[in-house]
BAROVO-883070 format. One record per residue (C-alpha): residue number from 0; z, y, x. Coordinates in Angstrom, 3 decimals, m for minus. Layout:
BEGIN
REC  num         Z         Y         X
REC  NUM         Z         Y         X
...
//
This chain:
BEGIN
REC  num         Z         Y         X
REC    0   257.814   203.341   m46.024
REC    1   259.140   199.910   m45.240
REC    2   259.628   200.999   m41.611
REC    3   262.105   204.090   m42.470
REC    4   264.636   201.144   m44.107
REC    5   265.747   200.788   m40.472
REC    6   267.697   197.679   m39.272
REC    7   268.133   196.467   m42.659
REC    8   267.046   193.131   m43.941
REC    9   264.142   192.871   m46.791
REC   10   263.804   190.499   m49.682
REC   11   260.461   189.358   m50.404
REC   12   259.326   187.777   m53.718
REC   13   256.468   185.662   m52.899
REC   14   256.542   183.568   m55.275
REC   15   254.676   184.446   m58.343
REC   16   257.296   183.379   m61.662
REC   17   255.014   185.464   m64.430
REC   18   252.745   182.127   m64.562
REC   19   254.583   178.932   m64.905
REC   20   251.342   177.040   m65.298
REC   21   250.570   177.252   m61.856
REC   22   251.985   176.149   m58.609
REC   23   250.732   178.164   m55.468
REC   24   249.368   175.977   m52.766
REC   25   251.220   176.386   m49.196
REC   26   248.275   178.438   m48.124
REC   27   248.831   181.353   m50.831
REC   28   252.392   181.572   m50.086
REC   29   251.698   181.335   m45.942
REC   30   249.656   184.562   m46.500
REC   31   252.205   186.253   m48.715
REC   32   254.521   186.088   m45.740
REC   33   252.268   187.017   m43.135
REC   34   251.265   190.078   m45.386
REC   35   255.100   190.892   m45.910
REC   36   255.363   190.537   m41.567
REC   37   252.273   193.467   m41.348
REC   38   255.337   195.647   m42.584
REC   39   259.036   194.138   m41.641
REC   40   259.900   192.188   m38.472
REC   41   261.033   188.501   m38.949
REC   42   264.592   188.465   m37.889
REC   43   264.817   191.112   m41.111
REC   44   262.694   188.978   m43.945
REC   45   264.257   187.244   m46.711
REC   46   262.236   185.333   m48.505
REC   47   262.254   184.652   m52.135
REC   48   260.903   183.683   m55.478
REC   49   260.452   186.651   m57.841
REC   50   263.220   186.984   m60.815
REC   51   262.701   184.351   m63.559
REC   52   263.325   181.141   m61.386
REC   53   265.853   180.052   m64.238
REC   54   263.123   179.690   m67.304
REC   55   260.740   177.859   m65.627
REC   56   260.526   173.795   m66.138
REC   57   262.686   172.181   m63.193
REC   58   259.504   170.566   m62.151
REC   59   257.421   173.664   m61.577
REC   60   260.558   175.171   m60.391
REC   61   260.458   172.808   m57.373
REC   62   256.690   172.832   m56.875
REC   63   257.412   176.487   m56.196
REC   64   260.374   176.417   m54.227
REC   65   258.624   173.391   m52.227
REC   66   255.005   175.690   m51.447
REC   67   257.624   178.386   m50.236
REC   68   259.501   176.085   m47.991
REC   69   256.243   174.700   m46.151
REC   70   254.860   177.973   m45.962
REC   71   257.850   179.407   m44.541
REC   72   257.709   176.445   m41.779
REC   73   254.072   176.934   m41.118
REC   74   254.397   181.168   m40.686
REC   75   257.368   180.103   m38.382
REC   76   255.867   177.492   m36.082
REC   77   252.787   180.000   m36.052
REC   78   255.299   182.753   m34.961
REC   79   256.663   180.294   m31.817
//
């Protein structure tokens, strides 16, 4: 289904906002992305948080934002 989108670029949320408790661990996210690249090539991804960013503490707001940084350098540097 993702395939018949064409040339157009995706947004991915993969980072999980329903649980504010928690901050994923760079891991989690790294697989996220790397399930998202199974379906979508990576000059098309976007990545993203899911909605809700804005309600969550600014310190679990980082955490989150930080995991999806690294991850996003470690799928990279594992993609050359």
């Amino acid at each position: 289904m993702l395939k018949a989108l064409g040339k157009k670029q995706l947004i991915v949320g993969v980072i999980d906002l329903s649980d504010e408790s928690a901050i994923e661990d760079e891991e989690t996210v790294a697989a996220r992305i790397r399930n998202a690249l199974r379906f979508v090539d990576p000059d098309r991804l976007i990545l993203a948080p899911d909605c809700g960013m804005k309600y969550l503490p600014r310190e679990k707001a980082f955490g989150k934002l930080s995991a999806l940084a690294k991850a996003a350098e470690r799928v990279r540097a594992e993609l050359g």
